[in-house]
N, C-alpha and C positions, 0 to 999 in steps of 0.2 A: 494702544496708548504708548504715547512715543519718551517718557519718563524712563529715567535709566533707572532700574532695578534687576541686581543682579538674580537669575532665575534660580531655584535649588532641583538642580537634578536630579535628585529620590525623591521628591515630590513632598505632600504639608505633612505628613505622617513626624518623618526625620524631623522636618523642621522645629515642629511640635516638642519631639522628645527631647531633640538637643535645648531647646529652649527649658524645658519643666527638668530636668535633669541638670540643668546647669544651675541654673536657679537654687536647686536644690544643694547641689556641689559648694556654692560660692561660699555661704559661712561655715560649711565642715571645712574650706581648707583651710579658713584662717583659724580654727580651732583646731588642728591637726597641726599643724605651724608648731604647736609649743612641745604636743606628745611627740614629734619623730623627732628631737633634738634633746627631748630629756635624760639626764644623766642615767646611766646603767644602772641596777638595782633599788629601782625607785618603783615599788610595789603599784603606788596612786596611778604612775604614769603609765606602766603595762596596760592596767585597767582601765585607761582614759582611750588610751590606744585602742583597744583591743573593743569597747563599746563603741568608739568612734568609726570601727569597722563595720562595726554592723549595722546603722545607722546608717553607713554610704551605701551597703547595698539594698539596705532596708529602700532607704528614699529612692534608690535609682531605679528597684520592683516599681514603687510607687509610681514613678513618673512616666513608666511602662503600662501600669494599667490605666491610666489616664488618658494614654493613645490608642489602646488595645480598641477601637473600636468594635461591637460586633453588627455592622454594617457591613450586607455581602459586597462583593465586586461579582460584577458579571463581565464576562468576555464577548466578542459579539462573533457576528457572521457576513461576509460580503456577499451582498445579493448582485450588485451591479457596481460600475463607477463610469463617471462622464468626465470631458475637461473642466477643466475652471481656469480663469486667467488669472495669470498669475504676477499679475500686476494688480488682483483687486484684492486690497487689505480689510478681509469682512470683519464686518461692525457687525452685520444684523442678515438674518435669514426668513425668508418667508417664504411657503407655495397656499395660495388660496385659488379656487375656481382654477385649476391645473397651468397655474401660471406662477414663475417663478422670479422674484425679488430680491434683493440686496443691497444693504447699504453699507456703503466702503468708504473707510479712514482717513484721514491725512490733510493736515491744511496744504489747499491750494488744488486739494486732488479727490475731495469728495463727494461721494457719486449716489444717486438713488437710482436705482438702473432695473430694466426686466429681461431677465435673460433667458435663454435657450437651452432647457436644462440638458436634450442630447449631444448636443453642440458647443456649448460657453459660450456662443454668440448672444453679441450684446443687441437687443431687439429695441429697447426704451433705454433714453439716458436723461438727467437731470444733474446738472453741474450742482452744487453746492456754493455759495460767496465763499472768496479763501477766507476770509476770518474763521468758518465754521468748519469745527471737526464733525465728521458724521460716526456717529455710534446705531445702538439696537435701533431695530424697526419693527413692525408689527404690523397687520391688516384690524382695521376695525371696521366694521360694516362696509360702503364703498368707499373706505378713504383707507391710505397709509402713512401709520403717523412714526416717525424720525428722529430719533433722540439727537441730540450733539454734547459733544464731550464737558466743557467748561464755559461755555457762551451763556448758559443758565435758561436756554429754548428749547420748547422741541417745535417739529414741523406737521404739517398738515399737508396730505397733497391728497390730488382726484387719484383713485387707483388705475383707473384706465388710463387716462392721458395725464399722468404726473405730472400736471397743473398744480399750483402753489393753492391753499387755500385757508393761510394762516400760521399764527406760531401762537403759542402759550408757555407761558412761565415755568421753568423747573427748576427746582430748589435745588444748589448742590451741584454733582458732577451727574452727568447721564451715561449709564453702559448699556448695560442690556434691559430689551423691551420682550413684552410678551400681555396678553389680557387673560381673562377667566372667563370672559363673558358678561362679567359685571363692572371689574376694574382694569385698569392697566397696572402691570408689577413693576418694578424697575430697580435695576440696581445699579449700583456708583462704585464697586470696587473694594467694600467695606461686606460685612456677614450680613448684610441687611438689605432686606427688600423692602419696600414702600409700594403702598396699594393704593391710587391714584383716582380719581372721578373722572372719568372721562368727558365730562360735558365743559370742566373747570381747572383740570389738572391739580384740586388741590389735593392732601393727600387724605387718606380715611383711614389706615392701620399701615402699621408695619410687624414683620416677623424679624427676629435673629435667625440664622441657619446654622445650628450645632447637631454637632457629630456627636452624643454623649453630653460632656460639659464643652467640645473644643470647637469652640467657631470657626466656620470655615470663610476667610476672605477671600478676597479678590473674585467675587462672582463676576460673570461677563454674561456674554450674552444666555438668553433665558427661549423657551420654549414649556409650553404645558402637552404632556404627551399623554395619550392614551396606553396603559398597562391592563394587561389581563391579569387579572386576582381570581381568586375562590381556586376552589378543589376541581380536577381534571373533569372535563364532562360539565362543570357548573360555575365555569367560568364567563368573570363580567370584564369592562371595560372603566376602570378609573383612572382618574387626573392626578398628575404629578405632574409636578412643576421640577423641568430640568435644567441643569447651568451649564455651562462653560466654568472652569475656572481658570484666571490667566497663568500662563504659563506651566499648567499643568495638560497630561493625554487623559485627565480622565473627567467623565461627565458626575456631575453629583444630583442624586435623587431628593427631593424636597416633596415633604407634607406642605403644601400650600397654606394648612391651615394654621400651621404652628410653629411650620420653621426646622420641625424634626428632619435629617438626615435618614432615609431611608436604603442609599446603599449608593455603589457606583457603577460607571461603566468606562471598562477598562478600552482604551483606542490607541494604545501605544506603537500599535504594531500599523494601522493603516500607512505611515508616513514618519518611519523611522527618525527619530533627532539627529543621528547620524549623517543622514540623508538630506537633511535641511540644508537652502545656502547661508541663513543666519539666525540667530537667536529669537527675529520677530515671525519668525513662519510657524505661530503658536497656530494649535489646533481652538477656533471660533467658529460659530457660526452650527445652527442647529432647526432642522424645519420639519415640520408634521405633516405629511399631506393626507391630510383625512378622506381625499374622495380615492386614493390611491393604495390607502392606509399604508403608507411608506415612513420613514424615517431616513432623513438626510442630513450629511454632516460632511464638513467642512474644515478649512482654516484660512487663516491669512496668509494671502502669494501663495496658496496650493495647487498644485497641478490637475487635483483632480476632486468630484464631489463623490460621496460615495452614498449611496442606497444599504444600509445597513440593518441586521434583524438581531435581538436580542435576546437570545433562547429564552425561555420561560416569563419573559414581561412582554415583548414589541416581534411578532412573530413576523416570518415572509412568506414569499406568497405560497411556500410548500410546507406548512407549518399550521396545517389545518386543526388541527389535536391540541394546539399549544392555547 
């Protein structure tokens, strides 16, 4: 998303806090205003003070446990990495049937492509009209359908030969795509997913995604992943719906059904910020390969894809027990 918005480098936590804490701040100072300048020996004013204090740290506790999420973070593990080109600004990731997808951003430059996941070579390519930015993408049965940014379409094409095969109507901005099996999700950048008909595109529910009470914006692109649950030895496999969030290293866990935040996953370390050449080489782009059971991630202009395992939720392939 090519919108200038300045990134916050501690990530939504900080942002959060300085925001409810400021908030909170703003009419103590102008009520403090009177008590730090009141005359000496003014019994009321001590005590105006001095409650006024407590009050500041009272609220600023406050506006601490409002962020205190207890939502874990998980750390991950490198199973493998391949190249990626780094010219392609991913919108959207997909591997179905051991073959791998992407759709990449930018008017004049966007691309629905099948690539080479050892290699980065680009195997399938599908220009895009420049009017249209391409965003998330997703496999549905044998077709792959293509969100775009602000044109208010998404795309249809044959998955084999990325043949056109129609657009439908989409309300809004389109980011990230992903299905359930029933719906398409999608999100536009906002706390909010939208559950979509697939036969119509129109929509059938939407969730909020909060952390606690604190919404988390700017979802991006989406995947639904396979997690192990239950107790060691009696463990299952269920669905969470995972984000992107823009301009953040970390991925966010989603109850599908509710919108609940269920924890994160920390990726700060694959591709250092430091190491970035600019502020848009954000970490996007996220794929499930279920006949591989693998988990692959990404970002935009990244040098490399990486094959990554998630102790105790998204196991690798030495990770029999988990």
């Amino acid at each position: 998303h090519p919108q200038a918005c300045r990134p916050t480098p501690v990530g939504l936590l900080f942002v959060h806090r300085s925001d409810s804490f400021g908030a909170c701040i703003a009419p103590l100072s102008a009520w403090l205003g009177g008590a730090w300048y009141a005359r000496p020996g003014s019994i009321d004013r001590v005590m105006v003070r001095l409650v006024s204090l407590v009050l500041f740290f009272a609220c600023g506790a406050a506006a601490m446990v409002v962020v205190a999420a207890d939502a874990p973070v998980h750390g991950v593990r490198v199973i493998a990495s391949w190249p990626h080109d780094t010219g392609a600004f991913t919108q959207g990731l997909v591997v179905v049937d051991g073959a791998l997808y992407e759709s990449t951003g930018g008017y004049g430059s966007s691309t629905l492509r099948r690539v080479d996941l050892e290699t980065g070579r680009v195997l399938q390519r599908r220009e895009l009209p420049p009017r249209l930015f391409a965003e998330g993408l997703t496999a549905w049965q044998d077709e792959l359908v293509q969100l775009t940014w602000r044109a208010g379409v998404g795309l249809r094409y044959d998955r084999r030969s990325l043949e056109p095969l129609g657009e439908f109507t989409l309300a809004g901005e389109g980011w990230g795509l992903t299905h359930d099996g029933t719906d398409w999700i999608v999100s536009d950048g906002s706390a909010t997913l939208r559950f979509l008909d697939p036969e119509t595109g129109a929509e059938r529910r939407r969730v909020r995604v909060l952390d606690g009470r604190r919404p988390v914006r700017r979802l991006n692109e989406l995947e639904m992943v396979p997690v192990h649950a239950g107790e060691p030895g009696e463990t299952h496999d269920r669905l969470e719906l995972w984000a992107n969030v823009w301009y953040s290293d970390r991925l966010v866990r989603i109850d599908p059904g509710d919108g609940r935040v269920l924890g994160y996953v920390d990726l700060a370390e694959l591709w250092p910020q430091g190491q970035r050449p600019h502020r848009e080489a954000v970490l996007n782009g996220i794929a499930y390969d279920a006949e591989q059971r693998r988990l692959l991630v990404t970002g935009k202009l990244w040098p490399r894809l990486y094959w990554i395992a998630v102790p105790g939720l998204v196991p690798g392939p030495d990770d029999a027990s988990e």
